[in-house]
N, C-alpha and C positions, 0 to 999 in steps of 0.2 A: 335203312333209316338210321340217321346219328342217334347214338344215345343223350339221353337229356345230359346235362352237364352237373357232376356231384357239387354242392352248395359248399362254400369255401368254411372251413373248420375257423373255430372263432380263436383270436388270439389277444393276448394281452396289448393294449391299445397304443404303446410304449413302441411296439416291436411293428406292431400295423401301420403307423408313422413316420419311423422311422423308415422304412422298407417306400414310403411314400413319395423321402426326400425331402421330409420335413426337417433333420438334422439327427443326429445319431439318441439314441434308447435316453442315454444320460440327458439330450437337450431336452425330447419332448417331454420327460418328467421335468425337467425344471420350465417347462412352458406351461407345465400342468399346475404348476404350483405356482405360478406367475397366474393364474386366472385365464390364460390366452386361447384354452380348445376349449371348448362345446359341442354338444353330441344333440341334435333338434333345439337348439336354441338355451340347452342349461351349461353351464359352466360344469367341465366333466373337475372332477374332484378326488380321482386315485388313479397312476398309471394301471393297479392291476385291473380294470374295466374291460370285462371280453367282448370284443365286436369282430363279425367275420367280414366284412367290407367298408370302408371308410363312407358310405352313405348317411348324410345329414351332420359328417363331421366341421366345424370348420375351426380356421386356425386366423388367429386375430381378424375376427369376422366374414373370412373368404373361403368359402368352399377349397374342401382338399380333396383332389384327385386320386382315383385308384392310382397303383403302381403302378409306373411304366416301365420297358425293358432297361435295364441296368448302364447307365451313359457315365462317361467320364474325359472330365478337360483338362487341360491344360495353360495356366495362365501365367504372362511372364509379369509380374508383379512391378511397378516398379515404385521408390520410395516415397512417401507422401501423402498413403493413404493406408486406409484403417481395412484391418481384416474381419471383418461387422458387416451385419445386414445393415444396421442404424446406428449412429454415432452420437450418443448424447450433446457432445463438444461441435458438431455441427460437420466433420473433416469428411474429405472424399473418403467413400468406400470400393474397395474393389468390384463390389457391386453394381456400382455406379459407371465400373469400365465395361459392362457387359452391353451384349448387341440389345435393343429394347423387347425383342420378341423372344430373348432368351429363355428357356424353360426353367424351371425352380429347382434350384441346387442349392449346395452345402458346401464348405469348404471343410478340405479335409487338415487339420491342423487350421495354425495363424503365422504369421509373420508380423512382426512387429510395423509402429509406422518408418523408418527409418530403413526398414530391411528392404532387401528387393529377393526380385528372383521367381524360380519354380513356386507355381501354387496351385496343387490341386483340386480340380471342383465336382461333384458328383451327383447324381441324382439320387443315390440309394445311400441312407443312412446307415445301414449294415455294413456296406464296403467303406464310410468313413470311418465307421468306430476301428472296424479289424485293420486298419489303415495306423489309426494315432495309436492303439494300446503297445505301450512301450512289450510287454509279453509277446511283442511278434517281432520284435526286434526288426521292424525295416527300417533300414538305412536311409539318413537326411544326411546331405555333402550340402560343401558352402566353402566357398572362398572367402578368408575375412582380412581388410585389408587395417593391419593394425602399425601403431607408432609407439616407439621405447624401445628398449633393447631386451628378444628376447633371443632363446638359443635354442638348439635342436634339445637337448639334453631337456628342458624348462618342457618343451612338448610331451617327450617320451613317455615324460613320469604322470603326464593326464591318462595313460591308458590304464592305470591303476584304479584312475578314478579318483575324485578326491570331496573333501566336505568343506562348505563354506557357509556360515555364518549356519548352520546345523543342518542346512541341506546338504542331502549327498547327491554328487552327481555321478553316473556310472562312467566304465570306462569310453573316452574320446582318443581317437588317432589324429594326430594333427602331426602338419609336417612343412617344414618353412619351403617357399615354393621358388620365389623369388624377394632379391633384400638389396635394398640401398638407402644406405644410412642410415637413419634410425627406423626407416620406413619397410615393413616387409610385407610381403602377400602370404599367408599360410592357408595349406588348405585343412579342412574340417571331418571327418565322419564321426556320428554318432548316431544313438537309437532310442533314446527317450526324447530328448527335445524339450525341456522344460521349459517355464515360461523363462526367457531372456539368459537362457543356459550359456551360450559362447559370447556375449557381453560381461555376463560376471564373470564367468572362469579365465577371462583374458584382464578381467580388473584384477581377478584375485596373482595372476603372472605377473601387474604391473605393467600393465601396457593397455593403450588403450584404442577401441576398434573406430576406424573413423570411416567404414565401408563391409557391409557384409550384404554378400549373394549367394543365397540358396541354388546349385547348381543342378542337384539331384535329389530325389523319393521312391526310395524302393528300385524299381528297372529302368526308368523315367528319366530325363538329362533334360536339363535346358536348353543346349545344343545353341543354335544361333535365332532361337523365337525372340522379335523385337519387346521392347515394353510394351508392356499394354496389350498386346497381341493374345487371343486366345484360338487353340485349335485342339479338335478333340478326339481322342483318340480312335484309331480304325476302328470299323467294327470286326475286320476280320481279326485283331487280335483279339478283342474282346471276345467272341466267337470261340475262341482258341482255350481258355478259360473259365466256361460257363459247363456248369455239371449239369446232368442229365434231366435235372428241372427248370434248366433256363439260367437259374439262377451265375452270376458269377463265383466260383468257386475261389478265392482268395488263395487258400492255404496251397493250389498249388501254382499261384500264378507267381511268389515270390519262392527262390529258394531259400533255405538255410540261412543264419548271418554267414558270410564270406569271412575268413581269415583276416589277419590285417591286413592291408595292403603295402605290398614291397614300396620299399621308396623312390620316390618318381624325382627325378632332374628337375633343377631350378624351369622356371616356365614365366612369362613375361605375364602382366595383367592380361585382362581378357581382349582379344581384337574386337574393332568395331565391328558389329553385329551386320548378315548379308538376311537378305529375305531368307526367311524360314520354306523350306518345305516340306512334304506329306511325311517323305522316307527319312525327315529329320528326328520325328517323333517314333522312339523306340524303348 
């Protein structure tokens, strides 16, 4: 005979949420303080609220689903649209490029409207937070296609890091890729990602960016995925990464920050993009 199943331990309603796919620990307290969860119809009114099951939760008036096993996508972003659920200004959201029976995700970071590129999207609030907190240092690449005249040297000295108008921004590897004229392709890594981080650090070079694509996150590449295009990651890698309570284990799906990286030969813009396949996503 099975034993009956032990009653789920009650947790702070923050962490029960997020874990939901509602958006990471820090959203759902600012949803909490937005008026937008209720617990049986009252407006819940402090993330520390212990509940052991999301039953009679809802979130801007729609029931919220237990957990489901841990999923993640892949989205080739492309310029034009907002990285938002809803858009006060009325503009497409990324959202808006999903299939209509897509299940309720999160996006892990943003991209600007103008950016394109890799964009992450998850169902489990936990793997977006330990995703953006700059403390895990995983790596964002991005080819930024800029005009003015800059130099290898003007890059270098961004690995120091530097502060502008009293932000600081940490250290960036950037490295000119390809250049004609005043016009050059430089490529990007960094691990904070601030808002609009390589827009100003390339204002503050003097030069200004008139194309940037997010190429990579963490072990991820954008490889040859067309715009708009979303595809989601195997489950056998996910499989591959999940500790012994199912859950995805983060801390050892990414390694270490990596060194800097050696300098790579001039490389022409990107070729036009071929269909994407399975074994393209790695």
């Amino acid at each position: 005979m099975a034993k009956p199943s032990q009653p789920a331990e009650p947790q702070r309603i923050a962490k029960l949420l997020a874990r939901a796919g509602i958006g990471s620990r820090r959203d759902v307290e600012r949803f909490i303080a937005e008026g937008r969860i209720a617990l049986n119809g009252k407006t819940v009114l402090t993330p520390a609220t212990l509940l052991a099951t999301t039953d009679g939760i809802t979130f801007d008036g729609q029931p919220v689903r237990a957990a489901e096993p841990t999923r993640l996508w892949f989205l080739h972003k492309p310029a034009g649209c907002v990285t938002t659920a809803r858009d006060p200004q009325g503009r497409k959201t990324v959202f808006d490029l999903l299939p209509a029976q897509a299940p309720r995700m999160v996006s892990v970071g943003r991209l600007d409207f103008t950016t394109e590129g890799l964009l992450l999207l998850t169902n489990d609030g936990e793997l977006k937070r330990w995703l953006e907190l700059p403390v895990n240092a995983v790596e964002r690449r991005y080819r930024v296609r800029v005009r003015g005249t800059v130099t290898q040297a003007m890059l270098e000295a961004l690995a120091e890091g530097v502060t502008i108008e009293g932000i600081r921004y940490g250290s960036i590897i950037a490295d000119i890729e390809h250049k004609s004229g005043l016009t050059s392709w430089v490529s990007v890594v960094l691990t904070e990602g601030k808002n609009r981080e390589i827009r100003r650090v390339m204002e503050y070079l003097g030069v200004g960016v008139s194309r940037l694509i997010r190429t990579g996150y963490g072990p991820f590449d954008l490889n040859d995925l067309p715009p708009g295009a979303l595809v989601e990651a195997p489950a056998a890698w996910l499989s591959r990464v999940k500790d012994r309570s199912g859950r995805i284990d983060v801390a050892s799906a990414w390694a270490p920050p990596r060194p800097s990286p050696a300098r790579a030969p001039p490389r022409s813009p990107p070729p036009k993009p071929r269909q994407a396949r399975a074994d393209d996503v790695r």
